[in-house]
N, C-alpha and C positions, 0 to 999 in steps of 0.2 A: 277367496272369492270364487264360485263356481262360473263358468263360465254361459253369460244371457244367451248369445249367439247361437252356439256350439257344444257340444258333449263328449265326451270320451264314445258314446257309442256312436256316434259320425265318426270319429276316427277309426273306429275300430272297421268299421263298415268298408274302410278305402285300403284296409289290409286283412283278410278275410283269412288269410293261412296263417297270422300267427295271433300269439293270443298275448291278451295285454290287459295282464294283473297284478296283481299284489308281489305277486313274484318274480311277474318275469321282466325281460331286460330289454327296453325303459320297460318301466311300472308303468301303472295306472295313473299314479301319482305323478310321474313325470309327467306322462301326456297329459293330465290335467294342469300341472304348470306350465307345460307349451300351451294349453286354451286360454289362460290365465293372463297370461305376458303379453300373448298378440290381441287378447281384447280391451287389456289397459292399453298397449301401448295404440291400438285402432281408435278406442275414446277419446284419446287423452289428441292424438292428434285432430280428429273430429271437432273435438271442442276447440284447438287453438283454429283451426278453421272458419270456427263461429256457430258450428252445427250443432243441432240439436240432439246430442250423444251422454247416455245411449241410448240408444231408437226404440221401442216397442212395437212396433206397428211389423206388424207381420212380412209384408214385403221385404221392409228393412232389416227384420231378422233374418230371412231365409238368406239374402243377397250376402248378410256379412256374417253368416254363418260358414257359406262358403268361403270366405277371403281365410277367417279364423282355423276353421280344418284344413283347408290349403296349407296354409304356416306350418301346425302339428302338423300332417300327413310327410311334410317336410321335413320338419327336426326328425322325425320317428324313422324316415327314410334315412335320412344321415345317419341316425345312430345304428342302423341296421347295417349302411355300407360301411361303416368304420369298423365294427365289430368284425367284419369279412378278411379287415387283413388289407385289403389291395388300397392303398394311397390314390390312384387312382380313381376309384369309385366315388364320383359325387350323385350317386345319385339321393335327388328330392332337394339338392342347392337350387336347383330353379325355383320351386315351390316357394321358397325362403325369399329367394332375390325377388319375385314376382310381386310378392308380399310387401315388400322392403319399399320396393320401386312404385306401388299402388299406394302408401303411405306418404311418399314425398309426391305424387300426382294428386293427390287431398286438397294437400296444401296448396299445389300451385293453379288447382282450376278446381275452388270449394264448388263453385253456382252447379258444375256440372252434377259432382256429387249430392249434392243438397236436394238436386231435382228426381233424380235417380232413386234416391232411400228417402226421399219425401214424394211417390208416387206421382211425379211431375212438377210440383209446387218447391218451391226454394222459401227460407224463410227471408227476410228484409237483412237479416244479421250475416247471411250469406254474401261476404263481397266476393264482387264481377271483376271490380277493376282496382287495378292496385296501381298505387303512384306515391311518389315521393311525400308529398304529405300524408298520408296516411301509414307508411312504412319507413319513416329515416327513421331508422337502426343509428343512425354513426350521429344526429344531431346536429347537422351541419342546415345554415339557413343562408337567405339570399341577404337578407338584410347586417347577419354578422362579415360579411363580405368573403364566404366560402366558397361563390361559384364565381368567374370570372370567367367569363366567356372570350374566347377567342375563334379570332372570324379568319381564316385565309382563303385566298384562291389562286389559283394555279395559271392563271388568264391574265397577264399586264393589259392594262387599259392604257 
């Protein structure tokens, strides 16, 4: 899968001194696998979101083109500081984490997202608001007698 977003030559563009080909270390291929990864793993979260992914609309590409070369620009950075030798050296882990943490913010506030790469508009499939009926995970209801509410207070009357 080539990456919609993003391209090897946006990467290439965020590291100008080294060159990044068939030969050299990561590949070309590599950094097209890092474009690859973070735009499945960006759709795939988009869609459990409800969003309409992937985007074609130009805004929406440019916005999550940057997110996608962020990621690569990142692994590419790691592979460069590990190559160096120092255990120490993270750099481009931000890049990654930044990534990381912009995918689980998707999920927890889609409307925001949806309005952003839908140039202000959200679609209807975009939930706002999340609550127990609509997200029990675990199956539990009021009527199989799972909640049981307990009342105290700290005040003797």
């Amino acid at each position: 899968m080539a990456a919609t977003y993003a391209t090897i030559e946006s990467v290439r563009k965020r590291a100008p001194y080294r060159a990044i080909d068939s030969t050299s270390r990561p590949s070309a291929d590599d950094v097209q696998g890092w474009l690859d990864e973070s735009q499945a793993e960006l759709d795939a979260t988009l869609q459990a979101a409800e969003l309409p992914a992937p985007y074609t609309a130009s805004a929406a590409m440019s916005i999550l083109g940057r997110w996608i070369t962020d990621y690569a620009e990142g692994r590419l950075r790691m592979a460069y500081a590990a190559s160096g030798g120092d255990g120490s050296n993270d750099d481009g882990k931000d890049l990654v984490t930044r990534f990381e943490e912009r995918l689980d913010d998707i999920g927890k506030r889609p409307g925001r997202y949806a309005a952003m790469l839908g140039a202000g508009a959200a679609p209807d499939t975009a939930r706002r608001v999340r609550g127990h009926v609509l997200d029990n995970a675990d199956g539990k209801t009021i009527e199989a007698g799972d909640f049981a509410p307990t009342f105290t207070t700290e005040e003797l009357f």
